[in-house]
SEVO-594217 format. One record per residue (C-alpha): residue in three letters; x, y, z; residue number from 1. Coordinates in pm, whole numbers, plus 50000, padded with zeros to 5 digits. Layout:
   res    east   north      up     n
   ALA       X       Y       Z   NUM
...
This chain:
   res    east   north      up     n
   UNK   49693   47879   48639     1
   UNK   49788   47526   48469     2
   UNK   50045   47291   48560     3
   UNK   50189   47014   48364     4
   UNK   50417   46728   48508     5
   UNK   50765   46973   48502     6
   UNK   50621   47297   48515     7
   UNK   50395   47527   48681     8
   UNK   50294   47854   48735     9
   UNK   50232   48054   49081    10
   UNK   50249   48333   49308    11
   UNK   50559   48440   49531    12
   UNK   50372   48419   49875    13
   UNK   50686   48435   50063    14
   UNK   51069   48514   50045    15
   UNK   51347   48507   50293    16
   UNK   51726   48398   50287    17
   UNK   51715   48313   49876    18
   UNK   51447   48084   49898    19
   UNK   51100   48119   49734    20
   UNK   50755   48033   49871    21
   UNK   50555   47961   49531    22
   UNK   50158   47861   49582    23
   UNK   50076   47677   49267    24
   UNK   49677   47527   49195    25
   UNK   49786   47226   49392    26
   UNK   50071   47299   49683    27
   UNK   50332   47577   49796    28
   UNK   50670   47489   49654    29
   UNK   51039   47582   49761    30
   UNK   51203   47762   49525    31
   UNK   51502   47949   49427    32
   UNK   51570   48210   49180    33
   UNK   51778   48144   48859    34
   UNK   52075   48357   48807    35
   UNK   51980   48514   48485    36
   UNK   51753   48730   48692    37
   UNK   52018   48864   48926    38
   UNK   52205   48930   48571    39
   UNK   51948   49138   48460    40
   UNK   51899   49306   48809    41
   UNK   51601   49188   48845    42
   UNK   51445   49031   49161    43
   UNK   51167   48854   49284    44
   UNK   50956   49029   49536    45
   UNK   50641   48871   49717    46
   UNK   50339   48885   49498    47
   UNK   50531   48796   49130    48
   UNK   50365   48592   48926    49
   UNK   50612   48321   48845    50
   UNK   50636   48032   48634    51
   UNK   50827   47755   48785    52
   UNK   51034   47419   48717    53
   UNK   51035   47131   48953    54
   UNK   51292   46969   49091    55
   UNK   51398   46576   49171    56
   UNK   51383   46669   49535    57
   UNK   51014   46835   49479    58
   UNK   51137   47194   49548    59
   UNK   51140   47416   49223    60
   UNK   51310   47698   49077    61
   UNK   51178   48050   48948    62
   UNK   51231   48050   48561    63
   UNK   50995   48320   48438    64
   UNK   50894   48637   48638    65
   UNK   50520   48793   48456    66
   UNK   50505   49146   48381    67
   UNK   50404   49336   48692    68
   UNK   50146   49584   48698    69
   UNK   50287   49764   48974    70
   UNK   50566   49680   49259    71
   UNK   50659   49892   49593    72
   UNK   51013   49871   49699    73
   UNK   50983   49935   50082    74
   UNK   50846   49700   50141    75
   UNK   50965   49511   49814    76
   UNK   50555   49390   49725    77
   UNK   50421   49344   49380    78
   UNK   50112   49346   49238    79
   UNK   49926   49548   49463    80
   UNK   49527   49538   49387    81
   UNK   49427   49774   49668    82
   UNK   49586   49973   50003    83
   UNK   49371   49983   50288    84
   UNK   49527   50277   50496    85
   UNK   49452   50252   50816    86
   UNK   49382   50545   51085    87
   UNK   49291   50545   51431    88
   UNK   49020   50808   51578    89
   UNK   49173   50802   51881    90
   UNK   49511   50659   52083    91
   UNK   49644   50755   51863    92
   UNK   49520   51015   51722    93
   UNK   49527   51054   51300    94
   UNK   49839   51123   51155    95
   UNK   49739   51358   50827    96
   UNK   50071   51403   50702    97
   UNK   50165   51004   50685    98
   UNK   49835   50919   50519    99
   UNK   49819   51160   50281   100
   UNK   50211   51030   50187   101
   UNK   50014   50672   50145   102
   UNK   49764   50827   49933   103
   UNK   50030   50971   49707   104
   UNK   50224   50622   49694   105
   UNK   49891   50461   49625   106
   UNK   49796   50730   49346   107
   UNK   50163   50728   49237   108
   UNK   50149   50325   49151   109
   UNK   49787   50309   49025   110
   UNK   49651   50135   49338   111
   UNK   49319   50185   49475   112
   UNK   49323   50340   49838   113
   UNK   49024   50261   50064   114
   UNK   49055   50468   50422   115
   UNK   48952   50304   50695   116
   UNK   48900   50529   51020   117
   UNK   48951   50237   51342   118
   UNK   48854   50281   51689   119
   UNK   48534   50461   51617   120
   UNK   48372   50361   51993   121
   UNK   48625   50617   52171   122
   UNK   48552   50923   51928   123
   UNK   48301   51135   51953   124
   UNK   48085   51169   51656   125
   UNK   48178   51518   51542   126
   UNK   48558   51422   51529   127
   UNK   48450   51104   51310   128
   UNK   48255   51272   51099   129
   UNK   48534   51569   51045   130
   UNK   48839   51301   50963   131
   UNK   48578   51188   50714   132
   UNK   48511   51494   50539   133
   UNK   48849   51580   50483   134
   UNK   48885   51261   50253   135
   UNK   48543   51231   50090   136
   UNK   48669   51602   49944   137
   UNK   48914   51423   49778   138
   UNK   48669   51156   49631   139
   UNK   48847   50856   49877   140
   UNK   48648   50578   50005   141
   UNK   48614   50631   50373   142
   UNK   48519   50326   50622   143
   UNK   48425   50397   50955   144
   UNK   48505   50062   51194   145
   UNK   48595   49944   51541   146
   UNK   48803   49620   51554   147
   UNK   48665   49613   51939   148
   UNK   48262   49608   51785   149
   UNK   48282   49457   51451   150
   UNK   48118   49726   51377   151
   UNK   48235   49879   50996   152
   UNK   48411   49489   50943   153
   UNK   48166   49374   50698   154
   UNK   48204   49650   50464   155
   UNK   48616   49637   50430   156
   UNK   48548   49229   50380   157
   UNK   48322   49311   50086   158
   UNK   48540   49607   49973   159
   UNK   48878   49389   49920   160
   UNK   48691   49034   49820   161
   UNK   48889   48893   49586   162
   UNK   49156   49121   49554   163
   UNK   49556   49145   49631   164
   UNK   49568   49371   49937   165
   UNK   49787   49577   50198   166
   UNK   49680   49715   50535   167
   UNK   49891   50037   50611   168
   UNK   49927   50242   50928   169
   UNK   50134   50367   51227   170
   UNK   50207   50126   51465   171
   UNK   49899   50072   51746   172
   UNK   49617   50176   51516   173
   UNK   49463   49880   51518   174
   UNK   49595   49694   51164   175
   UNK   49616   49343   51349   176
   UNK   49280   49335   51495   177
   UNK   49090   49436   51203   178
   UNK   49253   49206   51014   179
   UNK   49200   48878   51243   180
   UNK   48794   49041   51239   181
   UNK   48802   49103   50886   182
   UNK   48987   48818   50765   183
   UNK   48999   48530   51023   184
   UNK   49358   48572   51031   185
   UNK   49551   48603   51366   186
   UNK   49876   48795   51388   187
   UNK   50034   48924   51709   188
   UNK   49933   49285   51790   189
   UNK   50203   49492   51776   190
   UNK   50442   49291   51568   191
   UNK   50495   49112   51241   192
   UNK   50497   48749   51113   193
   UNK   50907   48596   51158   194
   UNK   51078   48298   51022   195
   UNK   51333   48112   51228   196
   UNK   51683   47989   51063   197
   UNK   51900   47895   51292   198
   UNK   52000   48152   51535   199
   UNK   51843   48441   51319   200
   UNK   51519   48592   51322   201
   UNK   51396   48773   51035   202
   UNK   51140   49005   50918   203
   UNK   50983   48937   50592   204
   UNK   50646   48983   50368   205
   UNK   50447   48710   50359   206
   UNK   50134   48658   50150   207
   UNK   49848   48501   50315   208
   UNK   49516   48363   50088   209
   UNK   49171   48454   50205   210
   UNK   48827   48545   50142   211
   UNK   48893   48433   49744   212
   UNK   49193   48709   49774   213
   UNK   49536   48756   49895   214
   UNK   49655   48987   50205   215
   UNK   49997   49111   50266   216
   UNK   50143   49063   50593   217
   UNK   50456   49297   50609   218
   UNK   50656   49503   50867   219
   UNK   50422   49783   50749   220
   UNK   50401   50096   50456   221
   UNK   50557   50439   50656   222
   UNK   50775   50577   50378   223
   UNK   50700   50766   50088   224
   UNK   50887   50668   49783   225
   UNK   50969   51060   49748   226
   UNK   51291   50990   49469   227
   UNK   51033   50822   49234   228
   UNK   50857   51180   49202   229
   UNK   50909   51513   49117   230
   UNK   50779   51814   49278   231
   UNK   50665   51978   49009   232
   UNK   50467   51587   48917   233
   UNK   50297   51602   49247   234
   UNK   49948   51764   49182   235
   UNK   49884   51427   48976   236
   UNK   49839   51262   49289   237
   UNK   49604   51502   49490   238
   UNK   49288   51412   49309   239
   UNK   49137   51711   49415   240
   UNK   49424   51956   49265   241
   UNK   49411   51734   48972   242
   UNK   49060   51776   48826   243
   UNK   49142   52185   48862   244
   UNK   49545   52115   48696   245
   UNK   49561   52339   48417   246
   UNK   49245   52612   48516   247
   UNK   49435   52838   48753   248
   UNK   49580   53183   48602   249
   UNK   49923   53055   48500   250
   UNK   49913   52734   48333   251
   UNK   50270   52647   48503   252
   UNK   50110   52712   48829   253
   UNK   50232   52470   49102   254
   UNK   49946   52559   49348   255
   UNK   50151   52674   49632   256
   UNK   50005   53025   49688   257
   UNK   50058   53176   49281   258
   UNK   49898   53468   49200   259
   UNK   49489   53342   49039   260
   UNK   49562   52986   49139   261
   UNK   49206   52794   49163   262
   UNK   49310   52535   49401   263
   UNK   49427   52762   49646   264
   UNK   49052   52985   49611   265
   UNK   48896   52621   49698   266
   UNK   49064   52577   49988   267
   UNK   48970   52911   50096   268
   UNK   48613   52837   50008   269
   UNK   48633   52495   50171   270
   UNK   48575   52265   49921   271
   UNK   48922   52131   49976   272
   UNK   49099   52038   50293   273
   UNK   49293   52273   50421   274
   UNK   49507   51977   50599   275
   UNK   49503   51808   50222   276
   UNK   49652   52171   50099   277
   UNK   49937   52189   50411   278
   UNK   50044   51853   50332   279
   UNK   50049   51936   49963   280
   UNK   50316   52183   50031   281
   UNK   50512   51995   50294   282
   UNK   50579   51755   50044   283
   UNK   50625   51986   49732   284
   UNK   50865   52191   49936   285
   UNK   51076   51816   50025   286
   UNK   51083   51707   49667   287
   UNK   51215   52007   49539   288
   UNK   51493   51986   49766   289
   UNK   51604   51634   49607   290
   UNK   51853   51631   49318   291
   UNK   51815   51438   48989   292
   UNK   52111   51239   49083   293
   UNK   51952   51094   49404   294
   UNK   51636   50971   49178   295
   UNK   51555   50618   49143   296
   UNK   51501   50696   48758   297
């Protein structure tokens, strides 16, 4: 980043109520947003790289948003390096379905997914081991850790050094406490980081620096962005149906039980998940069902 004595460039590290939270080389800055952006229906989201101009007062205001390289809307985040998706072995227990949505969003915006399993010390080994294999079928980097031991911590640290990052998860998995172990930063378990203005008390992203990297803070990732994709786009991101896209007997096959269709023959021969496969469906079966109309695109 450079600076000079009226301008500067940044990163969004926080938004709320109109203003800005811009972390420049040298300070975070107040901003708002010029109007030509809000002309051109475009906003700035938390993790924009921004070029700024300063103000009498020392506050600043957003003059240049940089080309993103990818951008969630819910929550609105940009510039995602990596998504740690976070499960819990036990209490409670994996939820299939919502990760594999994550994996999907992940796939879908060209982010890297690392799966962490959490809570290790109350499973037993075999149920560890057989969340694991369901993923490593898929080609996913799998983490085994336990916020409670440490144990596992070392590994995510090294994994996202340096990088942009979310944590995603249901609620109680353990996203907090890894991250204070992981990161040295403290949020309270069970809820997310608020601002206060005036009466009002609002959730928000917020962008926090650490380990040479950034780390998103946000009411959490439990939606899949299902109008962004089509149902008959969806084997793109299933790595594992992907790599066999194209081999089955029907080249319009949409690997949902077609006559000569490969993918299904390697779930019945194990090689992929059968939990991967259900979930494949569930979701095929809910795109379909969504007109053109109700598309983002």
């Amino acid at each position: 980043m450079t600076e000079n004595k009226n301008r500067a460039d940044g990163i969004i590290v926080k938004g709320i109520g109109g203003f800005y939270y811009v972390r420049t080389e040298s300070d975070t800055i107040e901003c708002h947003a010029r109007g030509k952006f809000r002309k051109n229906e475009l906003s700035p989201i938390v993790g924009d790289k921004v070029t700024i101009e300063f103000n009498k007062d020392g506050t600043g205001h957003i003059v240049e948003i940089h080309p993103r390289k990818n951008f969630l809307i819910r929550p609105g985040v940009a510039n995602v390096d990596t998504l740690v998706l976070v499960s819990a072995a036990k209490s409670p227990l994996p939820d299939f379905l919502l990760l594999d949505k994550l994996l999907v969003l992940a796939e879908s915006k060209g982010i890297e997914a690392i799966i962490c399993l959490n809570k290790t010390d109350l499973a037993e080994t075999d149920e560890v081991s057989d969340f694991i294999s369901v993923y490593e079928k898929a080609s996913y980097t799998c983490i085994t850790a336990s916020a409670k031991t440490g144990d596992g911590t070392d590994i995510i640290r090294n994994a996202i050094k340096g990088k942009t990052v979310a944590f995603a998860g249901l609620s109680g998995v353990g996203k907090s406490s890894l991250l204070k172990r992981i990161t040295g930063v403290s949020l309270k378990t069970g809820d997310v980081s608020k601002i206060q203005r005036g009466k009002h008390t609002t959730r928000h992203v917020e962008l926090m620096e650490t380990s040479g990297g950034f780390v998103f803070d946000t009411p959490g990732f439990s939606r899949l962005e299902a109008d962004e994709i089509r149902a008959g786009d969806l084997w793109q991101y299933f790595p594992e149906i992907a790599e066999r896209h194209g081999m089955c007997k029907f080249r319009t096959c949409n690997h949902i039980g077609e006559k000569g269709c490969l993918v299904k023959e390697a779930v019945d021969d194990g090689v992929i998940a059968n939990s991967r496969y259900e979930n494949y469906i569930s979701l095929f079966n809910k795109l379909k069902e969504i007109k053109d109309w109700e598309r983002k695109d």
